[in-house]
C-alpha positions as CSV (number, residue, x, y, z in Angstrom):
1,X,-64.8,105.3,-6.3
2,X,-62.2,104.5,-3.3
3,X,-61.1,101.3,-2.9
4,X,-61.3,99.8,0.8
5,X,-58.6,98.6,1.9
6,X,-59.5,97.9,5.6
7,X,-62.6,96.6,7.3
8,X,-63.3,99.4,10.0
9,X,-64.9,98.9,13.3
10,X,-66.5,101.7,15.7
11,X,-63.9,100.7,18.6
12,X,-61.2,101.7,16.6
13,X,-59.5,98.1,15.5
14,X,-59.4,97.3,11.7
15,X,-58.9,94.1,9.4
16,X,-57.9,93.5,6.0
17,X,-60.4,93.5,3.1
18,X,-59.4,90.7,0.6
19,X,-58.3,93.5,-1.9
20,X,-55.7,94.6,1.0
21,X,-54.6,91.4,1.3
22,X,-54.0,91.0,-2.3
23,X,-52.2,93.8,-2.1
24,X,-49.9,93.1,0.4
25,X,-48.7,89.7,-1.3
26,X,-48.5,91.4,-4.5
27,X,-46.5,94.0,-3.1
28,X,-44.6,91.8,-0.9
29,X,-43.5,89.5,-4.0
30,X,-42.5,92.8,-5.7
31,X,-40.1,93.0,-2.4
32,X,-38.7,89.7,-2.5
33,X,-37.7,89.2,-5.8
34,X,-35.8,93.3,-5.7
35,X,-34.3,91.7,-2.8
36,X,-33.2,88.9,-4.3
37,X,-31.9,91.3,-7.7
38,X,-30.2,93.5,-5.3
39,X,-28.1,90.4,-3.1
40,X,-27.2,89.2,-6.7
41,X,-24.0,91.6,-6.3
42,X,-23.6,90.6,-2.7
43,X,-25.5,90.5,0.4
44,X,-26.8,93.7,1.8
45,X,-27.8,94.7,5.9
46,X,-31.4,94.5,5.2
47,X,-32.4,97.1,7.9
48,X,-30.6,99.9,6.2
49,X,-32.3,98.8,2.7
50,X,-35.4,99.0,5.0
51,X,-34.6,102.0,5.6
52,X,-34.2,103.4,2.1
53,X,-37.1,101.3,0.8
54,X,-39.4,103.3,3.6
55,X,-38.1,106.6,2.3
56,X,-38.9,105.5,-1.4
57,X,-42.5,104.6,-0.3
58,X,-43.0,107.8,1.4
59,X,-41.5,110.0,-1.5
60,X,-44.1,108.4,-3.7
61,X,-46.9,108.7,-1.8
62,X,-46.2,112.4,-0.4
63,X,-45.9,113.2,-4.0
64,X,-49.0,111.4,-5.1
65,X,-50.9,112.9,-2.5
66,X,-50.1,115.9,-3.3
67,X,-51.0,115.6,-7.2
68,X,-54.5,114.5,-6.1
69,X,-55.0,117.8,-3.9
70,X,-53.7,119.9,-6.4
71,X,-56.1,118.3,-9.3
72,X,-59.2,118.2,-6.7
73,X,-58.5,122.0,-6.1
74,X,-58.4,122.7,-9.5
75,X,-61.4,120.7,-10.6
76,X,-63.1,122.9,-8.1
77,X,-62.2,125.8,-9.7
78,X,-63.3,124.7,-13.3
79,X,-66.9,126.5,-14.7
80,X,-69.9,124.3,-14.6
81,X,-71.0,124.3,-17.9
């Protein structure tokens, strides 16, 4: 079963379900405190570690996206038994 992370309405706007917004603090104190380990060794310009942080999100979700369409095509190709 998917979990819903948005509220959906017909014209098109959203909201947060509370599991999205538990998510997003969670994730967001994940963020501050590898912040805060990283500008142990000095300061850093936060828009370029946005940057990199953005491309580290999108490698792991490509990549997990992919897995699932790979293991949903192959289910479909197992025998019923």
């Amino acid at each position: 079963m998917k979990t819903e992370l948005f509220h959906r309405r017909k014209n098109g706007g959203s909201t947060w379900t509370e599991r999205g917004k538990e998510i997003c603090k969670r994730y967001a104190e994940v963020v501050r405190a590898f912040v805060a380990e990283i500008e142990e060794e000095g300061a850093v310009d936060l828009r370029d570690l946005q940057t990199l942080m953005k491309s580290g999100i999108d490698d792991v979700i490509t990549y997990d996206l992919v897995m699932r369409k790979l293991n949903e095509d192959e289910e479909d190709t197992e025998e019923l038994t």
